[in-house]
C-alpha positions in Angstrom: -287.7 -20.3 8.9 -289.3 -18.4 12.0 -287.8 -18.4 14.8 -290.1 -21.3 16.7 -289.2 -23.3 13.5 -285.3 -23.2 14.4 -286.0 -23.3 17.9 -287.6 -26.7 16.8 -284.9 -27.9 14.5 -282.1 -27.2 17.6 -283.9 -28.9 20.0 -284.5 -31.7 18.0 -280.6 -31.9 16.5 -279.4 -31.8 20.1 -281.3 -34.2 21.6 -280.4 -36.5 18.5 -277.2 -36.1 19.1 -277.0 -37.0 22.2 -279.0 -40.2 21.2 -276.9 -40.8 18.7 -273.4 -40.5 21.3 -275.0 -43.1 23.4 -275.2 -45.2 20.5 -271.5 -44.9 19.9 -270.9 -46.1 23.2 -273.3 -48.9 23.1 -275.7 -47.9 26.0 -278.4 -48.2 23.0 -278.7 -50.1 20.2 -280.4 -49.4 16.5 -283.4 -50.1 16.6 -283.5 -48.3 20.3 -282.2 -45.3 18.0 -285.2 -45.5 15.5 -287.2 -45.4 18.3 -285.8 -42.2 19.7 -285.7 -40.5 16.2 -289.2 -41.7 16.0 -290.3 -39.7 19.4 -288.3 -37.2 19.1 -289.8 -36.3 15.4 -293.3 -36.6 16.7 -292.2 -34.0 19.6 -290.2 -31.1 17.4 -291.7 -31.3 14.2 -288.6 -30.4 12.8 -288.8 -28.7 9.2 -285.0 -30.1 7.9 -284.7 -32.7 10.3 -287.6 -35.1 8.8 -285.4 -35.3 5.6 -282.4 -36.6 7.7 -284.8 -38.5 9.5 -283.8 -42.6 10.0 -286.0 -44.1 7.8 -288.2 -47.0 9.9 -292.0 -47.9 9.3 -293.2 -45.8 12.3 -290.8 -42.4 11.1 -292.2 -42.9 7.2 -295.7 -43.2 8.7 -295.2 -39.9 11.1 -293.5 -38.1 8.1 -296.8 -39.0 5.6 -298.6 -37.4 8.4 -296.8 -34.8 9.0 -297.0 -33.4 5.4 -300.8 -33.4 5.6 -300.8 -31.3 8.1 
């Protein structure tokens, strides 16, 4: 993994995480959470993060493109 790559894959687990706290204290729901996984895949590119990635239509559709590329 090159250092871009992991520079990636931290950006991409923090902000996650800090999606995924304000989930936990209901200031977003689910579907509002699939949403930001969605974004925030499309923005990082993560290498390990698209196989944690919650799995909705629009993520499976970015991570069929993303392989291609």
């Amino acid at each position: 993994m090159t250092n871009e790559q992991f520079e990636r894959e931290k950006l991409y687990q923090s902000s996650l995480t800090a999606a995924q706290t304000m989930l936990h204290r209901g200031l977003i729901d689910e579907d509002e959470l699939l949403i930001i996984d969605t974004i925030l895949l499309r923005k990082y590119r993560p290498l390990l993060g698209i196989l944690s990635a919650r799995k909705s239509p629009e993520t499976l559709d970015f991570i069929a493109f993303a392989s291609d590329v």
